[in-house]
C-alpha positions in Angstrom: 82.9 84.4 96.0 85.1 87.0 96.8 82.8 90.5 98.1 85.0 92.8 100.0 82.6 95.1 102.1 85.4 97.2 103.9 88.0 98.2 101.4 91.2 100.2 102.4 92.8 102.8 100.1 96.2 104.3 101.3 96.5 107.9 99.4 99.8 109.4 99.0 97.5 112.7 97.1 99.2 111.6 94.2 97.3 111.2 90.5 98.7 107.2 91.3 96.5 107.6 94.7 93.6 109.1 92.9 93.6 106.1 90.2 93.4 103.8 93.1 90.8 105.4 95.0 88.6 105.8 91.4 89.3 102.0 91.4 88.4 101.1 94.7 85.1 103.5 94.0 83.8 101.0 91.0 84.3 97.6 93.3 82.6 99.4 96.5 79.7 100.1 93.8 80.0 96.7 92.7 80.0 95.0 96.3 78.1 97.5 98.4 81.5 99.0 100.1 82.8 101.1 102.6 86.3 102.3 101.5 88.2 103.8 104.4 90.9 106.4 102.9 94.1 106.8 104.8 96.4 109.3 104.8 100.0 108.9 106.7 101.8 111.6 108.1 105.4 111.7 108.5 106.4 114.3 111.0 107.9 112.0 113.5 112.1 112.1 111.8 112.2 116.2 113.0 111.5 115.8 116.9 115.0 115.5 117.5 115.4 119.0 116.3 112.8 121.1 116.5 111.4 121.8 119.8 108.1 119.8 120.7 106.2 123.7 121.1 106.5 124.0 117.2 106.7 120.4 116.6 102.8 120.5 117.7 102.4 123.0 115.2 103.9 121.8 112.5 101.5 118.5 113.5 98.4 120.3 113.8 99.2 122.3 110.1 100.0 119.2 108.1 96.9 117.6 109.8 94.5 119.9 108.6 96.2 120.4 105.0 95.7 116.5 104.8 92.6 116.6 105.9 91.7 119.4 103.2 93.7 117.0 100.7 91.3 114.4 101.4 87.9 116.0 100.6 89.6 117.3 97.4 90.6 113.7 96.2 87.2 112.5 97.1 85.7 115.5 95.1 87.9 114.1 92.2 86.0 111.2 92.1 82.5 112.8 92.3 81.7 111.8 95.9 80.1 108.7 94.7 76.5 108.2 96.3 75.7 104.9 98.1 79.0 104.6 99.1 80.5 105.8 102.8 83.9 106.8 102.6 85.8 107.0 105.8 88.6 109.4 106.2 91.5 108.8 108.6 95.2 110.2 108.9 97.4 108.8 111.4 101.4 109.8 112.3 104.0 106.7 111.6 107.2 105.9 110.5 107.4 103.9 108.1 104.0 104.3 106.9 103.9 100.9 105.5 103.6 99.7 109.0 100.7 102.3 110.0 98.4 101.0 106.9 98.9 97.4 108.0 97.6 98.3 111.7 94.9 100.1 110.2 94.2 96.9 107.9 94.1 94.5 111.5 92.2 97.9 113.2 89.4 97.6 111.1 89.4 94.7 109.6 89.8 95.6 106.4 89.2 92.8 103.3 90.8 94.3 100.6 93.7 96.8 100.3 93.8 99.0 97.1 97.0 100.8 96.9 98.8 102.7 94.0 102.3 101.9 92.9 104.3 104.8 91.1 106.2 102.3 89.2 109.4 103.5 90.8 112.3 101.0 89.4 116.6 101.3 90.1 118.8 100.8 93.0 116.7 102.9 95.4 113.7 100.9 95.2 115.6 98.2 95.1 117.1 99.0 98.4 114.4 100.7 100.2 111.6 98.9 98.3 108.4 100.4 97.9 105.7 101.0 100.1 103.2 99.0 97.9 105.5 96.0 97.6 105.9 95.7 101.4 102.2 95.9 102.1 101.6 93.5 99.3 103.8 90.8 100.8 102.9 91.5 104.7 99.0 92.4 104.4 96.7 89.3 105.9 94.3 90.2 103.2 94.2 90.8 99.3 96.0 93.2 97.9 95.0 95.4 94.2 98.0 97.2 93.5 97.1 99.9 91.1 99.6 100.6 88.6 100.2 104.4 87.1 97.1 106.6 86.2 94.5 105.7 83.6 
C-alpha cells in the first residue's frame, strides 16, 4: 500500500497552489505526513544588468516577501495540527529543475503540484511546469487541477 510520509508541495502563491497544498493537508492527515512547501525564486535572468550590490537586495527583498507569502498560505489552510510543515525557498532557473533536486534532496514520496490549466501555443511550446515535473519526477506525482 501506497503511504507517502514526506510529501512535497511546490507553491507558486497562487489560489491553484493553495488547492494543492489543502490537498496535500488531507493525505498528510490521512498518512501521518510531513509536507515540505517550496517556494522558487526567480531572480537569476537580471544579473546581467543590474549590478550584484542591488542584485543582493533585490534577493534578500523577494526572500523575505516569500517567506511572508508562505506563513500566509499555511494560515489559509488553518495550520493543520499533527502535521509538520517545512518551509523552503530556493533561487533557480527553470524552477522545474529546483523542485526535482529538492524531490532527490529529501527524498520526497509524493509530489503534489497545481496546474493552472494553461492550454495554446505557449504551453505548448514552453510546456508547463507541472507537466515537466510530472514526466521527470522519480516519484508519484498528484497534479492538482484549478481550485475547488
Amino acid at each position: 500500500m501506497f503511504a507517502p510520509k514526506k510529501i512535497l508541495v511546490p507553491t507558486d502563491f497562487s489560489k491553484f497552489s493553495d488547492n494543492a497544498l489543502a490537498q496535500a493537508v488531507d493525505i498528510a492527515r490521512q498518512y501521518k505526513s510531513t509536507i515540505y512547501l517550496l517556494h522558487v525564486l526567480v531572480v537569476q535572468p537580471y544579473e546581467y544588468y543590474i549590478p550584484g550590490n542591488i542584485l543582493a537586495d533585490i534577493r534578500e527583498e523577494s526572500i523575505k516577501s516569500a517567506q511572508k507569502m508562505i506563513q500566509q498560505q499555511i494560515e489559509k489552510v488553518g495550520k493543520p495540527k499533527g502535521i509538520e510543515i517545512v518551509t523552503d525557498i530556493r533561487d533557480g532557473i527553470p524552477a522545474y529543475e529546483e523542485i526535482l533536486k529538492e524531490q532527490k534532496a529529501r527524498d520526497i514520496d509524493l509530489i503534489v503540484i497545481a496546474s493552472h490549466g494553461k492550454t495554446g501555443l505557449l504551453h505548448h511550446l514552453i510546456g508547463s511546469v507541472a507537466d515537466k515535473v510530472t514526466r521527470s519526477a522519480t516519484c508519484p506525482v498528484y497534479l492538482v487541477r484549478g481550485p475547488e
